[in-house]
N, C-alpha and C positions, 0 to 999 in steps of 0.2 A: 527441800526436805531437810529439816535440824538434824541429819543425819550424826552431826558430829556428836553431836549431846544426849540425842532420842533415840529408845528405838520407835519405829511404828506398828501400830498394830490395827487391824482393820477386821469389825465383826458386822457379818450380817445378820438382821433380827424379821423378822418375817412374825406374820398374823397366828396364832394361838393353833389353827384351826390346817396351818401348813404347814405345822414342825411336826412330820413324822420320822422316824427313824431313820430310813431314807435321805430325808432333808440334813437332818442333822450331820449323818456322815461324811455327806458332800462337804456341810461347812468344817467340819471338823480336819476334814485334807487340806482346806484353806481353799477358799473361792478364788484368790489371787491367781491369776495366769501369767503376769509378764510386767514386769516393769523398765521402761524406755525414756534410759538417760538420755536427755538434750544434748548429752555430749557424745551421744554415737553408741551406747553400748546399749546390747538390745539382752535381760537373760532371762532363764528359766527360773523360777524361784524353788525353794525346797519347801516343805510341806510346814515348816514355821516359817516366814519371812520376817526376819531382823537385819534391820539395817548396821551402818556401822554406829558403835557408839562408844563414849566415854566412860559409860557403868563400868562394873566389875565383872569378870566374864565369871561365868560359872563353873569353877575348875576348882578340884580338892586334890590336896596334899604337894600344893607348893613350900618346895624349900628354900628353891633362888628366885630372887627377881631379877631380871638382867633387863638394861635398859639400853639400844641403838639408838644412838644420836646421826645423824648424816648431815652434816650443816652445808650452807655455803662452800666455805670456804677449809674448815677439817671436821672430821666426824672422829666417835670415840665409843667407848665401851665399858659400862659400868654395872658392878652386880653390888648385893648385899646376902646373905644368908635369910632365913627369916627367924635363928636366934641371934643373931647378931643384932638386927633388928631390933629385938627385943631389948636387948641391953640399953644398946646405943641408936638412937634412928641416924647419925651423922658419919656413921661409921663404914664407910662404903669402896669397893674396891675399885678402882681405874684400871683397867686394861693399860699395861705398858707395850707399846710401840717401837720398835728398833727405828733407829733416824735413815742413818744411809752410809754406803760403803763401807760396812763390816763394823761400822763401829759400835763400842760398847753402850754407848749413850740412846737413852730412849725415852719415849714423849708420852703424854699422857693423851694424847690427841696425835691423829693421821690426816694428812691432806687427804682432800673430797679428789680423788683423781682414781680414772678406773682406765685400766689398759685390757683390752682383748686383743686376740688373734685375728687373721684376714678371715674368719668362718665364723665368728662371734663368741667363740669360746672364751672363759676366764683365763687372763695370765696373772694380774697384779692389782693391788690395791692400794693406795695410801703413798707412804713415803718408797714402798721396793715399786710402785708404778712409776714412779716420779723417775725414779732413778734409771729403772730399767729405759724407759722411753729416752730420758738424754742419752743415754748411752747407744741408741737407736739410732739418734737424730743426729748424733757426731759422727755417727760412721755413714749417714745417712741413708739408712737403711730403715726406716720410718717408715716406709709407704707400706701399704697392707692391714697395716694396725689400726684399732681403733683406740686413741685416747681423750678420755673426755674429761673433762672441769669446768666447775660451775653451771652443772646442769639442773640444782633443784631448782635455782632460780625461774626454770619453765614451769612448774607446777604454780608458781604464782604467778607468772604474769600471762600464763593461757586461760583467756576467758572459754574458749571452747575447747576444754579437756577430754580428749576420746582416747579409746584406748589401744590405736592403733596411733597416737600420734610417736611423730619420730623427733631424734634428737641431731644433732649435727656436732661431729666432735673437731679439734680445731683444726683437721685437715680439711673439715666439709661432709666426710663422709658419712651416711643416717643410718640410723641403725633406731628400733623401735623403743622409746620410753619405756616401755614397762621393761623390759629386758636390762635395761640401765640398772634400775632401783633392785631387780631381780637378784644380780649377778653380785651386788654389794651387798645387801641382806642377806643371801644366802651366804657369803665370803663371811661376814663376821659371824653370821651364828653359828658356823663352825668353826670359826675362830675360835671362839670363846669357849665351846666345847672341846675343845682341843688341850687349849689352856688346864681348863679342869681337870683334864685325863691326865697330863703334863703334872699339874699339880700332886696329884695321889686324888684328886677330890672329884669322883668322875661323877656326873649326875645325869640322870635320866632326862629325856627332854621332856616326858610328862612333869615333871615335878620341875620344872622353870617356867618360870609366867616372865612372856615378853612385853615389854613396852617400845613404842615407836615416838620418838618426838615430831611434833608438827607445828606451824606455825599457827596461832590464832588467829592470824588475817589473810592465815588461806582460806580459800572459796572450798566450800564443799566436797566439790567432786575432786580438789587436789589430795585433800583428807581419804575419801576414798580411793584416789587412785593409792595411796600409799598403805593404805590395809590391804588391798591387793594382791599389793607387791610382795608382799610381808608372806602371805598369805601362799600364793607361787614359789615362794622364797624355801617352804617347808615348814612355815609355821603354823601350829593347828590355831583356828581360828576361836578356840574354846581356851586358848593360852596367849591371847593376841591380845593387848589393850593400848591405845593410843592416849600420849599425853601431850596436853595445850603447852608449849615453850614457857610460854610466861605465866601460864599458873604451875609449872615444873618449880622454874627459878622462884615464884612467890611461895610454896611449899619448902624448898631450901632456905631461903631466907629467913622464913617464921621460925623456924629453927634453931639457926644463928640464931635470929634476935633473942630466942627465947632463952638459949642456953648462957647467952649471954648476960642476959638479965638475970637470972638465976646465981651466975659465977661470980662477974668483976664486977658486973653494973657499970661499968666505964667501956667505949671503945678504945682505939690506942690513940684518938686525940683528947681525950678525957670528958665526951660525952656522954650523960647517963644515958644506961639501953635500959628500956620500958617496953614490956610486948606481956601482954594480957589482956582480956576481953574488954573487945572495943579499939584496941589500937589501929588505927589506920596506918595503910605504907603503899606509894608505889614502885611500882619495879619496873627498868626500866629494861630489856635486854637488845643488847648494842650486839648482834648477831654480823657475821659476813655478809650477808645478804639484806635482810630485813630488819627493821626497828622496831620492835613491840613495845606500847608501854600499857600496863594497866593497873587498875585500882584495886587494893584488897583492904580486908577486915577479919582483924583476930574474933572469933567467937568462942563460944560456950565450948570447953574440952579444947580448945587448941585446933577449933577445924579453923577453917579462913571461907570469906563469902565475895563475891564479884562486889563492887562497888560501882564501877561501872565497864560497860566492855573494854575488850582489846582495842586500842588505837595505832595504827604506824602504818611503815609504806618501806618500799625499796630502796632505801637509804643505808643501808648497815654499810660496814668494811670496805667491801667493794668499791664503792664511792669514792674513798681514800685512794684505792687502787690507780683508778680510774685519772684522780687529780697530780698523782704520781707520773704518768705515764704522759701526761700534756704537758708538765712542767719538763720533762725529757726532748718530746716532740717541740717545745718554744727553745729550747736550749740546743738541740742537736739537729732537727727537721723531723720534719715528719716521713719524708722519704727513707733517712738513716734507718727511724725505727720498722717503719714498713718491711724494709729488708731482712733486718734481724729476725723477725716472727716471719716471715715465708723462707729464708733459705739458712735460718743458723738458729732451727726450731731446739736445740739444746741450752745454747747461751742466752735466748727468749727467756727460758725457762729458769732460768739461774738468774737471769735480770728480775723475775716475780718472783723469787725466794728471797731475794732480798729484799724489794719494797716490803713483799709481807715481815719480814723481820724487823725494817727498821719502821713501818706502819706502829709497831708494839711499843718496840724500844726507842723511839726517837728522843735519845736525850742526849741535849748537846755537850759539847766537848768545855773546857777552859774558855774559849773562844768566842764558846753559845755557838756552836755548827756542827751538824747534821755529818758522818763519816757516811758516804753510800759508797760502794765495791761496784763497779760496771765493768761487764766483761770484755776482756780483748778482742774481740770478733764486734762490738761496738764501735771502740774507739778505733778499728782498721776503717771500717765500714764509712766513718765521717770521716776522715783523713782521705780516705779514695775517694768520696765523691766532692769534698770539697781542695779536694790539692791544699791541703795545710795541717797543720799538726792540730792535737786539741789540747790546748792550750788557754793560758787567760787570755793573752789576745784574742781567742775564737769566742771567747765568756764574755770582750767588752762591747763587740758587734750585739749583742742580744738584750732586751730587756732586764736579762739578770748580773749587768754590770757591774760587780761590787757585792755579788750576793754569793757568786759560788767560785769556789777557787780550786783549782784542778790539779791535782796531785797524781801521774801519773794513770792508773786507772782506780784513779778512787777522785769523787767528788765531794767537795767541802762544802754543805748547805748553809747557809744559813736559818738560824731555827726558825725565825718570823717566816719565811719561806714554805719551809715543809709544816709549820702551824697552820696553813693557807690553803694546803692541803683539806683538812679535816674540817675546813669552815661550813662547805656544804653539808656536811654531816651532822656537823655539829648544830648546824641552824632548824635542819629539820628534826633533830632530837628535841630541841628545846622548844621546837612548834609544837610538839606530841605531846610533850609532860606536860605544858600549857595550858592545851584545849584538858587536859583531864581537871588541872587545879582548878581551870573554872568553872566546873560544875559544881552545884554547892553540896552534890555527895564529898567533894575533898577536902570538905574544911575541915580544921583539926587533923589531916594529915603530918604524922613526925615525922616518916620515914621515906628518904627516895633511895633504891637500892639497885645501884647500877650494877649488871652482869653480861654475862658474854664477854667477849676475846677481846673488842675495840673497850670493852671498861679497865684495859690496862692502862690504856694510854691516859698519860699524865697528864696528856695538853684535855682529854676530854674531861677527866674528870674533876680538873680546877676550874676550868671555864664555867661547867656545871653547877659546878659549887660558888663560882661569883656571882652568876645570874640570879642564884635563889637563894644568897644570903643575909637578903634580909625576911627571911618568911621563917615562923619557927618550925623549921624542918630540917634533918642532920641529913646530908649525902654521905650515903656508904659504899662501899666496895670490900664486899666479903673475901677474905683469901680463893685465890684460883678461880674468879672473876668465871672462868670459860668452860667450869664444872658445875658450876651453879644448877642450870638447865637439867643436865643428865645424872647429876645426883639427884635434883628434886622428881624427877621421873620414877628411879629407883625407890623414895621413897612414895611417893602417889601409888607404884604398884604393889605394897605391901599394905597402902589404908588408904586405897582407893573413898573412904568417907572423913577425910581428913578436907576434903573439897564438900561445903557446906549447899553453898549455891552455886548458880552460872547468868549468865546475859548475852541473850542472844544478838548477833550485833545484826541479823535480819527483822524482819517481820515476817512472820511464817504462815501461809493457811492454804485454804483448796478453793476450786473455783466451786459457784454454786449455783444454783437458778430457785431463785423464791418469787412470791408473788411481787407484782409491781406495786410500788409505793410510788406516792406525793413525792417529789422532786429527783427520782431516778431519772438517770439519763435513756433522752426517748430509743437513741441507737440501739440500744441493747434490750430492747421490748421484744417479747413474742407471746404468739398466741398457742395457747392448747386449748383443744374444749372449750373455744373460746370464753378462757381465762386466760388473762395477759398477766406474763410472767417476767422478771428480770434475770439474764442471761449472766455470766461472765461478772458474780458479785465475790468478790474476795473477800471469804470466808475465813477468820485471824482464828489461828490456833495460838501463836504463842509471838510475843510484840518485843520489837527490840527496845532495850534500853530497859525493860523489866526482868527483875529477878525472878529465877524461876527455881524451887529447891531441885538439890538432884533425888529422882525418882519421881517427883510430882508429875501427876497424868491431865495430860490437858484433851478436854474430848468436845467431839460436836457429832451432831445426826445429822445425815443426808436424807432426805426419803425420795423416794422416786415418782417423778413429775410426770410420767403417764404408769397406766393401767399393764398395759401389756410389754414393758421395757426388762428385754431378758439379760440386759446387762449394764452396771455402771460404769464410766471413765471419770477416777478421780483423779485432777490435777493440782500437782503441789507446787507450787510459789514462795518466791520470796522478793522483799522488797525491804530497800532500806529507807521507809517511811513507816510512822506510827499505826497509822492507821488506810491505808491503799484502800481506793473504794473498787476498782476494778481491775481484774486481772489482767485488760487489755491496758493500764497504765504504763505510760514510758518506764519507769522507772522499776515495771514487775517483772522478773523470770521465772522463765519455766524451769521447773527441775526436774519433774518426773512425772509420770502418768501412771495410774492403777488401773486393769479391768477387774474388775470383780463380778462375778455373776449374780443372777437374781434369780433362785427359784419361784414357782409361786407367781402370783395375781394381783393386782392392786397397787394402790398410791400410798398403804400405810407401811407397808418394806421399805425397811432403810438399812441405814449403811452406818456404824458407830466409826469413825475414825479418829484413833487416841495418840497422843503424842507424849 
């Protein structure tokens, strides 16, 4: 079900001669009894069934729009007024963030990290989770706690998303998903009401329309697990609206480009900016976790339309993390660091605050190397297990002979080193924007516009910019790279019709049973009234890779294949081929089932199912 983009709506239509009053009322409560997600969740529907979607909810007299980001690797919090708006669309507030241990310094983004108590209850969020837990783990008084990071990464890579699935925080301990995303959603959106009230500017929670960031290459049901959440959270679902990451960042961008063009017509390397109907751009967003890239176009009034869908995969940040942490483990053992993360869970912790920093900043010294800070519960750690100090002697035994020189507890990278790093990352970014250039929607593309947190790094964005410099097309990197996203959110839920079209990156439709044709496959043959019928025909409502506008209704008719049949099961599908002939195809899933009742008699009742 295109849940993310549609809603669904299901009417039954019955013979002339059986729509009495009666009838109609039944249809009128809605025929629907139950719909049974694949992924485990069985519910009751309410007397309109809408699904989840990316329209406009239908809510009057918003004056904030406030937008939750939860990323990988930090989440944030941005609002805008809706006269502010008006003046300025670019003009938008960031939640400031206190860092750690009382200091005055504060961020415009919070670490993804959530600490409870041994009973599940909230203690902390962000940068005071981070802090409070090392302060746990040095006294070593940790145990009991739940802390957890980098857990949205489960919403993507769980093919079977139910809603009782659990999470494992980095002691092991589970604790249920939904609970997770629950206990942070609820935390900032009274955060931010708090903030207001703190302000003098206290607003009502009718009058704030939420948005929720998501990724575009999440599945479905991760989308809806995350309105849910939201949803549980205390958000009325009448003030709930989800926005695509990378059509966030492509609504910020258009922006940029536009005011830009407008203003200097130069960027700061003295490229003209051009953005007016017809200009194409991709956006690429280099997230902690995931890598989106997708294709837009400026239209008529400044909306933008899909060019073609979202592409990317589990490569963002993290990856970097990850390459960090081997180069450690060739250089120290993999034993040393084992230890560190099971009994000196504080200095772990302080070893990833650093990668992630110098992840951003890695720019080298005079030298060209890399300064990283390791803690001294490290450097004890290899000195006890190997009887020797660490030392360069201990650097000439290892592969990186010549490459890292040890300064008491700070190591000297060399940059080609830690550039080595970001290779993987880097490789599968430039596979993404790739497969998009060669579709011949992207020709006459000008603009590639890297965002998110990893578009600081210098090493990605030169690399970037050498690979595609001979194409006429400018790589940019709009200030604050890592607001992109959740400002473009902020502004999508002020003109939610600023997004022209969409593309689905499924093929969407219901199974169906029609008469048998000339070259059906014979397995799927059945007899009624001895009429042979074909079983299990995948019935396309809406095809990936086609533009579909927003609000466009795509419909087909069921009718019912025997006389006396008191009830229908429609099943919804999706596939990422053009055209699937059968919904028992390898490559089809289930996503959801309808019954719908059938008043009445006959083969000529059917069933309108619209998307």
């Amino acid at each position: 079900m295109w849940v993310s983009v549609f809603r669904l709506k299901l009417k039954v239509a019955l013979n002339t001669k059986q729509r009495n009053n009666e009838t109609l009322s039944e249809l009128n409560r809605c025929a629907l009894k139950q719909i049974r997600y694949t992924e485990g969740a069985i519910r009751n529907l309410p007397k309109r069934f809408e699904t989840m979607s990316l329209n406009p909810p239908d809510c009057k007299d918003i004056r904030v729009v406030a937008a939750l980001d939860i990323g990988t690797t930090h989440s944030g919090i941005a609002w805008s007024s809706s006269s502010e708006f008006e003046k300025n669309p670019l003009r938008i507030t960031s939640l400031q963030w206190p860092t750690s241990g009382g200091s005055s310094q504060t961020a415009n983004k919070t670490p993804s990290v959530l600490l409870l108590k041994s009973n599940g209850e909230f203690l902390a969020f962000g940068y005071d989770a981070d802090e409070k837990y090392s302060e746990l783990a040095n006294d070593n008084a940790q145990y009991g706690y739940y802390f957890f990071k980098h857990f949205k990464m489960l919403l993507y890579e769980s093919t079977e998303l139910q809603s009782d699935m659990i999470l494992c925080d980095i002691e092991g301990r589970t604790l249920k998903a939904s609970d997770v995303f629950v206990h942070i959603i609820k935390y900032m959106k009274d955060l931010l009401l708090r903030d207001f009230k703190d302000r003098g500017n206290a607003q009502q929670e009718e009058n704030i329309k939420w948005i929720i960031t998501v990724p575009a290459i999440w599945e479905d049901a991760a989308k809806q697990f995350m309105r849910d959440a939201a949803i549980k959270a205390g958000i009325s679902k009448q003030r709930l609206q989800l926005a695509l990451e990378s059509e966030a960042a492509a609504i910020y961008t258009k922006e940029v480009l536009l005011q830009r063009s407008i203003s200097t017509k130069e960027d700061e390397e003295g490229h003209t900016i051009r953005c007016q109907e017809g200009t194409k751009f991709i956006v690429t967003d280099l997230g902690g976790g995931t890598i989106d890239t997708s294709l837009k176009e400026v239209c008529k009034s400044n909306q933008i339309r899909d060019f073609h869908q979202a592409v990317g995969g589990p490569s963002g940040g993290q990856t970097v993390n990850g390459e960090f942490m081997a180069f450690l483990e060739a250089l120290l053992g993999k034993e040393v660091l084992d230890e560190l993360k099971t009994n000196h869970k504080g200095s772990w912790l302080e070893l990833e605050r650093e990668i992630e920093l110098k992840k951003k900043l890695a720019k080298g010294d005079r030298d060209g190397r890399i300064l990283l800070h390791i803690p001294a519960d490290l450097v004890d750690i290899f000195e006890s297990k190997n009887r020797k100090k660490l030392t360069n002697a201990a650097v000439f035994e290892t592969q990186y002979a010549g490459k890292v020189d040890v300064k008491g507890k700070k190591l000297r990278v060399d940059k080609g080193v830690v550039d080595s790093f970001f290779r993987k990352c880097l490789e599968n970014t430039i596979k993404h924007i790739e497969s998009i250039l060669e579709k011949p929607a992207a020709t006459g593309s000008e603009y590639l516009i890297l965002v998110g947190g990893l578009a600081e790094s210098e090493f990605m964005k030169t690399e970037i910019q050498k690979k595609f410099e001979k194409l006429p097309m400018t790589v940019l990197v709009p200030d604050e790279p890592w607001l992109a996203v959740i400002r473009g959110a902020v502004m999508f839920g002020h003109k939610p019709s600023v997004v022209q079209s969409r593309i689905p990156q499924f093929t969407y439709g219901i199974s169906v049973i029609r008469c048998f044709l000339e070259g059906d496959d014979p397995q799927h043959k059945i007899i009624e009234n001895c009429v042979p019928f074909c079983k299990n025909v995948f019935e396309t409502l809406a095809k990936v890779g086609q533009s579909y506008q927003v609000g466009e209704t795509v419909t087909t008719e069921v009718y019912a294949h025997r006389e006396g049949m008191s009830k229908m099961r429609i099943k919804l599908y999706k596939s990422p081929e053009e055209e699937p002939r059968y919904v028992t195809d390898e490559n089809c899933t289930l996503i959801g089932q309808l019954v719908v009742n059938m008043p009445g008699y006959g083969t000529q009742r059917k069933v309108t199912v619209s998307l």
